[in-house]
VEXGU-129831 format. One line per field, with one value per residue (C-alpha): residue number from 1; z negated, x negated, y. Coordinates in nm, 3 decimals, decimal comma, padded with zeros to 5 digits. Each point is the difference from the previous one (the first is absolute). Layout:
BEGIN
n: c(NUM;...)
Z: c(Z;...)
X: c(X;...)
Y: c(Y;...)
REM end
This chain:
BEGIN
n: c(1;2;3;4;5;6;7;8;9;10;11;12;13;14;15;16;17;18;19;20;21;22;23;24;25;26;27;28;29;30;31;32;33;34;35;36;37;38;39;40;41;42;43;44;45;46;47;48;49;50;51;52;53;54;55;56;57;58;59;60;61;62;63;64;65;66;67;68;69;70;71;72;73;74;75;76;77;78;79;80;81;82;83;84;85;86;87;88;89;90;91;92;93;94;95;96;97;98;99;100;101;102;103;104;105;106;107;108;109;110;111;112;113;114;115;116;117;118;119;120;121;122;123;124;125;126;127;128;129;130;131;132;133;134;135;136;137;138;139;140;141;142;143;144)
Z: c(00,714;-00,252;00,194;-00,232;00,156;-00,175;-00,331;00,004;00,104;-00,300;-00,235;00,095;-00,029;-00,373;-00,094;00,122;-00,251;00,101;-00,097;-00,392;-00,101;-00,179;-00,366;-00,046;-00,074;-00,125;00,290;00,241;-00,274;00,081;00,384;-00,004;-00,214;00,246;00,288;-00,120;-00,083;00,371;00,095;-00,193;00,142;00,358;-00,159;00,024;00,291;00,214;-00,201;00,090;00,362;-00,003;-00,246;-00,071;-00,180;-00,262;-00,031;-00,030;-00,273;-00,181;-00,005;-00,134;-00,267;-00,093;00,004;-00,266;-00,240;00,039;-00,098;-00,230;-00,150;00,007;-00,173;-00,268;-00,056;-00,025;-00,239;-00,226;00,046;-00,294;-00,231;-00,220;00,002;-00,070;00,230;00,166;00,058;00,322;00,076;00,316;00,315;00,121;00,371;00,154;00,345;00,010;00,003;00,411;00,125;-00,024;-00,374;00,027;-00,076;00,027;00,039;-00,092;-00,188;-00,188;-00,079;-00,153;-00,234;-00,304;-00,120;00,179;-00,201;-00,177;00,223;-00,018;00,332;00,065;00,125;00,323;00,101;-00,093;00,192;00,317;00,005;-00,015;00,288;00,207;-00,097;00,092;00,326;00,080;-00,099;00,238;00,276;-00,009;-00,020;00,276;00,218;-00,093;00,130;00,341;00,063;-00,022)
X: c(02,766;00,178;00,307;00,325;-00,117;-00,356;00,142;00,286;-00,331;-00,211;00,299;00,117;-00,392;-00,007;00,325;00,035;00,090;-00,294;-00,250;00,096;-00,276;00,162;-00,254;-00,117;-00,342;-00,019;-00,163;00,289;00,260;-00,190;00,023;00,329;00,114;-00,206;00,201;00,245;-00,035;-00,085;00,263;00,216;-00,178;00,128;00,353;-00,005;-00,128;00,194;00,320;-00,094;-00,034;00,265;00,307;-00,182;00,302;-00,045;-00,367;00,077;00,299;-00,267;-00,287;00,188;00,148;-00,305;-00,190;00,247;-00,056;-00,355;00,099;00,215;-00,273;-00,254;00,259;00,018;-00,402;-00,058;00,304;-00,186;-00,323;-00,169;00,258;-00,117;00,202;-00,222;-00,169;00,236;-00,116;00,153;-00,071;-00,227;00,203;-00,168;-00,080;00,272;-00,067;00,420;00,003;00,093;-00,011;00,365;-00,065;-00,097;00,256;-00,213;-00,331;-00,221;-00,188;00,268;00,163;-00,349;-00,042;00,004;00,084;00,340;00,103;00,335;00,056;00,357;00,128;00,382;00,231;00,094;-00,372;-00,061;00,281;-00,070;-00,345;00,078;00,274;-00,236;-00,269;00,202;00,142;-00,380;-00,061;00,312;-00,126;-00,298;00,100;00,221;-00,288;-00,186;00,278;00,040;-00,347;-00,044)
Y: c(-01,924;-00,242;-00,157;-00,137;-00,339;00,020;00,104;-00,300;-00,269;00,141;00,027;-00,381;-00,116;00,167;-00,100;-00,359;-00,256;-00,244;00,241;-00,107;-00,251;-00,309;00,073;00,374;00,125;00,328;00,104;-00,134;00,197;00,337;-00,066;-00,080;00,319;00,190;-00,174;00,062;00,385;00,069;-00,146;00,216;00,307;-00,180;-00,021;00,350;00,086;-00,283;00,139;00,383;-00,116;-00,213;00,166;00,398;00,089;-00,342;00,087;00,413;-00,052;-00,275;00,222;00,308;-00,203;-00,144;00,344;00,098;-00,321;00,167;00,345;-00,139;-00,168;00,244;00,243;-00,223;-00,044;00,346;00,064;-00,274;00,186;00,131;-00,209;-00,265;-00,301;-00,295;-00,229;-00,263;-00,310;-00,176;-00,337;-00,019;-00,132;-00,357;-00,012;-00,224;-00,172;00,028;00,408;00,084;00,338;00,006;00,010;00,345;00,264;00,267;-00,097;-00,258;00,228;00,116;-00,364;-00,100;00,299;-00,082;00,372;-00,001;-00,265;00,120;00,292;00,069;00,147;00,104;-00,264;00,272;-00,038;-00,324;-00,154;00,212;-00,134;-00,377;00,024;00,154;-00,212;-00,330;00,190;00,002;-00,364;-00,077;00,222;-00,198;-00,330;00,120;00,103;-00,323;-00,237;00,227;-00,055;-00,368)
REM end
């Protein structure tokens, strides 16, 4: 069984600041950015064991950015509107896991770009998304 003390070691070991190499190789980039997305996948299981109601409120909200999203897709389904031509997002050694609204996935997509999504949803999901930043940075002081 995974204990909340194996999850904080891994997540500090990922996410400690010494792990940056001083000049990047594009091979050190990708490790980093995959660092990185674990430990935004421990984010949210240290914040579902640690605050449920945080990670419950964040998850709903960001299920219905998702909805919300795939509404839109299939309304533009079928409907010509010209090919749109994004520029392609570089890999930055700077993105953290904490730059993740929804999901890493999702903030790399290059097809979300311009998504409009109401103000209502879109400010409920950044509070809760910094209460979980705070809830772990919280968590990662106690347990020093």
């Amino acid at each position: 069984m995974i204990t909340l003390g194996h999850l904080l070691h891994l997540f500090k070991r990922l996410n400690h600041p010494n792990r940056r190499p001083r000049r990047w190789t594009l091979g050190e980039i990708e490790q980093y950015r995959r660092e990185q997305d674990e430990c935004y996948v421990l984010a949210q299981a240290l914040t579902s064991l640690t605050s449920p109601r945080i990670q419950q409120e964040l998850d709903a909200t960001r299920r219905e950015v998702m909805e919300l999203l795939d509404r839109v897709r299939q309304l533009q389904q079928g409907v010509a509107f010209g090919d749109v031509v994004t520029p392609v997002r570089r890999i930055s050694y700077n993105e953290r896991w904490s730059d993740h609204q929804v999901s890493p996935e999702f903030s790399r997509d290059p097809y979300v770009s311009g998504f409009i999504v109401p103000r209502v949803l879109s400010t409920r999901l950044i509070k809760l998304h910094k209460q979980q930043i705070a809830a772990i940075t919280d968590l990662l002081r106690g347990a020093r």
